[in-house]
N, C-alpha and C positions, 0 to 999 in steps of 0.2 A: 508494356514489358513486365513480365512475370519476376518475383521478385525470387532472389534463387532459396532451392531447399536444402540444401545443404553447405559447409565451408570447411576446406581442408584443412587439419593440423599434424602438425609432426613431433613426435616422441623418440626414440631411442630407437623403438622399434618398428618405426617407418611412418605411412603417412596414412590416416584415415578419417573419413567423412564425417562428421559431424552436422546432424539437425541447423540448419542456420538460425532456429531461434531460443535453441539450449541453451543456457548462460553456462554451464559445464562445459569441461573441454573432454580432450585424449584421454589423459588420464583417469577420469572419472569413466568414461566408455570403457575401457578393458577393465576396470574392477566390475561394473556389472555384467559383463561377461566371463570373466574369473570367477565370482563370488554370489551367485545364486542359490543362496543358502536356506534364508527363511522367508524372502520376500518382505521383510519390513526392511523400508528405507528408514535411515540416518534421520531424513523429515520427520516418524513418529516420535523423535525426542527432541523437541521443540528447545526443554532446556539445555541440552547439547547445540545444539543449535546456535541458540543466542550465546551459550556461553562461547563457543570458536568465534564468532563476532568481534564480541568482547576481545579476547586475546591476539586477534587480528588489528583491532583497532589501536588496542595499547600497542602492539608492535608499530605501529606505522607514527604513530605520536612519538614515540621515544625515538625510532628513524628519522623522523625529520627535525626532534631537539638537536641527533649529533651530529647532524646536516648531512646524513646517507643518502635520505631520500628527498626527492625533489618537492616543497612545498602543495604543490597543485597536483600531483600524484597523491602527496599524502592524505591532502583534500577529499580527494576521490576517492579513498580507500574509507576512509573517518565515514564518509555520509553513506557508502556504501552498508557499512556494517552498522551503521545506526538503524539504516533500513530491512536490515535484516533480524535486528534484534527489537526492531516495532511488527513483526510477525511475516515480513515480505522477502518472497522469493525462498521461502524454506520447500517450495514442492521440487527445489531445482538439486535439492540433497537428495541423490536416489542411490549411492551406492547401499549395498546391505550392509545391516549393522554387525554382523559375524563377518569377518574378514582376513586375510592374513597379510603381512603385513606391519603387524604391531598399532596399524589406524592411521598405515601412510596413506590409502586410498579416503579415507574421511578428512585429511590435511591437505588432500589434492584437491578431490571435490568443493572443500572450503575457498582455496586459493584460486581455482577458476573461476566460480560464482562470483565473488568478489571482485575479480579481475577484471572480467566483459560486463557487472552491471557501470565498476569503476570507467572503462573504457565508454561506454554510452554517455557517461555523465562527462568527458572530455571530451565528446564529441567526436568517438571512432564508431569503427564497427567489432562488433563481437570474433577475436579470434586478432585481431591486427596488434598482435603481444609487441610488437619493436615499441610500441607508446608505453605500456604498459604491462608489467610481464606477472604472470601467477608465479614463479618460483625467486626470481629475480628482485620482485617491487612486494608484493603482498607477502611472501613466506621469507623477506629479508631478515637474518640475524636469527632466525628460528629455525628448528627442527620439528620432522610430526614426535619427536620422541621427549619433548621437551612441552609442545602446541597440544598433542591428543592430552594426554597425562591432566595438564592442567586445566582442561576444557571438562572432562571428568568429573573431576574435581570440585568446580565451579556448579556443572550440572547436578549432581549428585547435594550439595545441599540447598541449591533453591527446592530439589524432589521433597528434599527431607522435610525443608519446612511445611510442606503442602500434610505430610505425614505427622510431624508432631500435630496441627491442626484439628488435622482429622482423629487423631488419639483422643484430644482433649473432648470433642463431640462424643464420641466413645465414652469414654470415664464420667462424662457428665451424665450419661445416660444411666450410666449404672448407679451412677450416687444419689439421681433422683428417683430408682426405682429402691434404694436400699433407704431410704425416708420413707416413702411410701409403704414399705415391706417392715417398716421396724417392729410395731406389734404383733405380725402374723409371728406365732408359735409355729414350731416344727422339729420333725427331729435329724438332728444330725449326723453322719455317719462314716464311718472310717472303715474302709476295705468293701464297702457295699452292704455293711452289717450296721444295725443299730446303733449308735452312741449315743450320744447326750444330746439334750433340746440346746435349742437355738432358735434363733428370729430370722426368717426369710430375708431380713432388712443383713442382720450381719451377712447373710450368704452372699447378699450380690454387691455389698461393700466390700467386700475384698475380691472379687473380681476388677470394682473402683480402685482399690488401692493396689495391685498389681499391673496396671494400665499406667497408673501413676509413674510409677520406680521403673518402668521402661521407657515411658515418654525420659527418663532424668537421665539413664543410660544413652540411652538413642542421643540427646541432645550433649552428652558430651564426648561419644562418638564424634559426633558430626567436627568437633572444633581439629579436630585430628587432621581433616579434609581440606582443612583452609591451607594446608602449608603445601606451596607448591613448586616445581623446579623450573618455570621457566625461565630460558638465560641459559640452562643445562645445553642447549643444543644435541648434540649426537648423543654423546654418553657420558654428560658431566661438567667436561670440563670446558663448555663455551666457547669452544672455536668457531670462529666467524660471527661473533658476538663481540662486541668492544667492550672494555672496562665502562660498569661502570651501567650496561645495558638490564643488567639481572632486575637491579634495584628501582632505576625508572621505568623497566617494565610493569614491576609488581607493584609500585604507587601510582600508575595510570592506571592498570588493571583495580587496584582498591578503589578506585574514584571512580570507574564504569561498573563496577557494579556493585558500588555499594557492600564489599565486605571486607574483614578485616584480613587481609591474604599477608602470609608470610613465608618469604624464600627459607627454605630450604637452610641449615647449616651448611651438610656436604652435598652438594649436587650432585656427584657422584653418585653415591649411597641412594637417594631420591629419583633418581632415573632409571636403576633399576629393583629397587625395594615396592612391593604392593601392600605390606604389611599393614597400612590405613584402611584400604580397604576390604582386606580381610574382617578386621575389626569391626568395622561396619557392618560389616556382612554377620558378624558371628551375631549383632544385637537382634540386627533383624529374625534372626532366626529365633533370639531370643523371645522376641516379638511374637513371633506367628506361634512358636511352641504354647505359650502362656494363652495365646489366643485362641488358638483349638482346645487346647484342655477347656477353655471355660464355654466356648461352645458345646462341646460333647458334655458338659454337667446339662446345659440347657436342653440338651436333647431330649438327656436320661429325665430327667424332672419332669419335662413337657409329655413323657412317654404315656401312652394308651390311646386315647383319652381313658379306656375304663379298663385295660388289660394291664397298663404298667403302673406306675410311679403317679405321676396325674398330679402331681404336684403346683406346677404352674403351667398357665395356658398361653402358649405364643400367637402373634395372630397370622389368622389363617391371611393368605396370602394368593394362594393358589390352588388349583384343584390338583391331589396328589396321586390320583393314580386311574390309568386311563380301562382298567378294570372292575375297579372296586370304587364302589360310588361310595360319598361320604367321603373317605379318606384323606386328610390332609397333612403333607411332610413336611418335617422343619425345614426346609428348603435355604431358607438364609444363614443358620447355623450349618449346614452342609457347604454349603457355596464357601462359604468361610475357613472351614475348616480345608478344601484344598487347594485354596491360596495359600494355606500354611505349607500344603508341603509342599505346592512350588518352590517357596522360600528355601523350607529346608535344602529343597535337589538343588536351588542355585546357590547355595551356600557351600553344597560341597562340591561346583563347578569353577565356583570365586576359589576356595581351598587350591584344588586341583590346576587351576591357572597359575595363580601369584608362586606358589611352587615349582613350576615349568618351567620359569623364566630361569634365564642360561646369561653368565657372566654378566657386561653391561647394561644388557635391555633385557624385558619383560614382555615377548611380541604378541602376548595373549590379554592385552585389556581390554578389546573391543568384546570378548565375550563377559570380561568381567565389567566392562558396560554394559552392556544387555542385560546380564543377572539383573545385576541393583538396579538398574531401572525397573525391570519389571517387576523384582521384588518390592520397588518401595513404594512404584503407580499401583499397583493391585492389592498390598496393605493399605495404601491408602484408603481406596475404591471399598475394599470391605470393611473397615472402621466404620466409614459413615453409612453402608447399609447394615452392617449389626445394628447399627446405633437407631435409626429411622425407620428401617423396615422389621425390627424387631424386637429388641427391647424398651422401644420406646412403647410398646403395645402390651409389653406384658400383663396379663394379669395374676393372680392367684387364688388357690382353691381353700380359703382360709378354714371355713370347718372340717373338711377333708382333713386339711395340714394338723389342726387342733387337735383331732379324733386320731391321730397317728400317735400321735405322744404320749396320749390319757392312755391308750393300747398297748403303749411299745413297752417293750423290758427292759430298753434302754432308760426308762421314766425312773427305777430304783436306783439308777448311781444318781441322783440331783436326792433323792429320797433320804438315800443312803444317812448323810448324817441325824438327821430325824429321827429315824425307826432302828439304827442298826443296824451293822454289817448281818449280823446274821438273822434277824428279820427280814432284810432284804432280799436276800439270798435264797430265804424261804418263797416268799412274792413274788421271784422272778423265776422258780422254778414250776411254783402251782401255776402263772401266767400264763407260761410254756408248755406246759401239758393241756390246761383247760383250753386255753384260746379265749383268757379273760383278759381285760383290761386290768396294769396295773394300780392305775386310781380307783376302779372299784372292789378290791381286793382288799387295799389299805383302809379303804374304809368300812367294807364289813368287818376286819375284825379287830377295828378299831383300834387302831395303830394309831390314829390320826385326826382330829377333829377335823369335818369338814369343812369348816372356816380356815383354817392353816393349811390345810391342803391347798382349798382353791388360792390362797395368798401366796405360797408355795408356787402355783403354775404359771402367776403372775410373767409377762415374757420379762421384765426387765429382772426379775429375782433369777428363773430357770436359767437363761441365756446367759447372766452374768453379764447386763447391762454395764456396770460401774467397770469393767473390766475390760471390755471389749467394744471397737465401735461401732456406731450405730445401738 
């Protein structure tokens, strides 16, 4: 006897087939046929994922402290989502992650999964809800408007931590490349013209210390995230929620995973306010902005090898162009740089959402899940290939770098005190006409003993070592 392919459920809107070995139900079927949007299932965010577990599971623990739910149901629910938050059964999350709704088809899908792996482990079959009900037993005492919001939430800073991380790999990179770089001389420049020397070692140290003061941002961002509404229910004010549910939900949820989560003041306000994650949003931007600018210096520096700047050399990587042999593209400082403005475009689709929302609820967070997800998995992802695949390899063209200074016109303002403003002034104008170096100038006409000169170019005297790190 063939075992059957399919098993029928019933919805609102009548009665339809179901896969007999989908742990999904009804529900979950009409959002993927409703919401064909981008093809990535709810499954691609694993931390969404485990975190609806989680909130799942603290609901059914606090259900059965007030004696709602029946002991052995609540059983069944507990090891359910402990199994699903040890990495099982996440391929059975397929609605898409753009949806409408406000992320009731993500609370559904949750609550059926749950349901029929619950119902196997009490020994029914998948679909036999009278034992066991997804809206009734697992989505007891909850809303998806209270469930999504805080599952978000949850998700959003295990992401982050994975990002501060990878920053830190970042920043490390650069602080060892700005040791390494501390004695190369170079000169520095302001609007693309000339300025003053400096040491290779300061230029990529504050690329280090601007990675830094956003890892510090980002990370106090994040504490904004821990505060959550479950207990809100519909839109605030907890109905079908007992006295008394908010709080031993949020101290079961603190103890499943490990963070320090706090309700909400006004529930109200909290169910339908996005403002947290706008803010998040705004760092990250902040993020990717600071991130591209420093990749675009590494371009311009990296440029020629013998036609631009030629400053420093990245490592070659790949072959850059399928015409022109030799040729090799920053390719990693590229790649980086439009993960940034992804960031930026989802930063003003987070904007554009959390603004939408209309009186009690906010029905656009599943797109502003999406953004930040993918804004903070793909910072991530490029942190640690700037870090590995590229400036971990840097080199530099130190007499190049040296021979730009002793040349540059820029070399009279460091001079400047020495010889005079208006000696210098003269030097910098014969330099510019002849196409002479301004150290050799200074010392034909003897402006300069060449002992004071060369101690003069010293990187730590020119750059203003005592002053500046690195």
């Amino acid at each position: 006897m063939t075992a059957a392919v399919t098993r029928s459920e019933h919805d609102l809107l009548g009665d339809r087939d179901i896969p007999a070995d989908a742990y999904w139900g009804v529900h979950t079927l009409r959002a993927t046929e409703n919401f064909p949007i981008t093809g990535t299932p709810i499954s691609s965010y694993p931390h969404l994922i485990e975190a609806l577990a989680a909130v799942k599971e603290a609901a059914a623990l606090v259900n059965q402290e007030l004696g709602l739910l029946e002991p052995k149901k609540a059983a069944a629910i507990v090891e359910t989502c402990r199994e699903i938050r040890d990495g099982k059964l996440h391929e059975q999350f397929v609605v898409d992650v753009i949806q409408g709704g406000a992320g009731t088809s993500t609370n559904m899908n949750a609550n059926e999964v749950i349901a029929n792996r619950a119902l196997e482990l009490l020994g029914h079959a998948k679909g036999q809800y009278e034992y066991l009900h997804p809206n009734e037993d697992v989505n007891l005492g909850q809303s998806t408007n209270d469930v999504y919001p805080t599952a978000v939430k949850i998700a959003t800073v295990f992401a982050v931590r994975g990002l501060l991380k990878a920053m830190s790999v970042l920043q490390d990179a650069f602080a060892r490349k700005a040791i390494e770089f501390r004695d190369v001389l170079k000169m520095g420049r302001t609007q693309l013209q000339d300025a003053v020397p400096m040491t290779l070692g300061q230029e990529f140290s504050a690329y280090a210390v601007m990675i830094d003061e956003d890892r510090s941002r980002l990370a106090e961002a994040v504490e904004l995230i821990h505060e959550i509404n479950l207990g809100a229910t519909a839109i605030g004010t907890g109905l079908n929620a007992p006295v008394g549910y908010a709080e031993s939900a949020r101290r079961h949820l603190s103890e499943i995973t490990g963070l320090q989560l706090v309700t909400a003041a006004n529930l109200v306000e909290a169910t339908q306010d996005c403002g947290a994650f706008v803010q998040m949003s705004g760092v990250l931007k902040r993020i990717a902005v600071k991130l591209s600018k420093s990749c675009n210096d590494l371009r311009l520096l990296s440029s020629g090898p013998r036609a631009g700047l030629g400053e420093i050399n990245l490592p070659p990587v790949q072959a850059g162009s399928s015409i022109m042999p030799g040729k090799v593209n920053p390719v990693i400082p590229e790649v980086v740089n439009q993960v940034a403005f992804e960031v930026i475009g989802n930063d003003v689709a987070i904007t554009m959402a959390a603004e939408a929302g209309q009186l009690q609820l906010n029905a656009f967070e599943p797109i502003i899940l999406h953004s930040l997800s993918e804004s903070i998995t793909h910072l991530r992802a490029a942190c640690l290939t700037l870090a590995e695949r590229c400036v971990d390899g840097i080199t530099a063209n130190t007499e190049a770098l040296r021979a730009s200074v002793e040349n540059s016109i820029g070399l009279v303002t460091a001079l400047n005190p020495h010889i005079g403003y208006t000696a210098a002034t003269d030097i910098a104008k014969e330099a510019l006409v002849s196409g002479r170096g301004v150290a050799e100038l200074v010392l034909e006409k003897g402006l300069l003993p060449a002992e004071t000169l060369a101690d003069l170019l010293r990187p730590e005297v020119v750059a203003g070592r005592s002053r500046a790190l690195t």
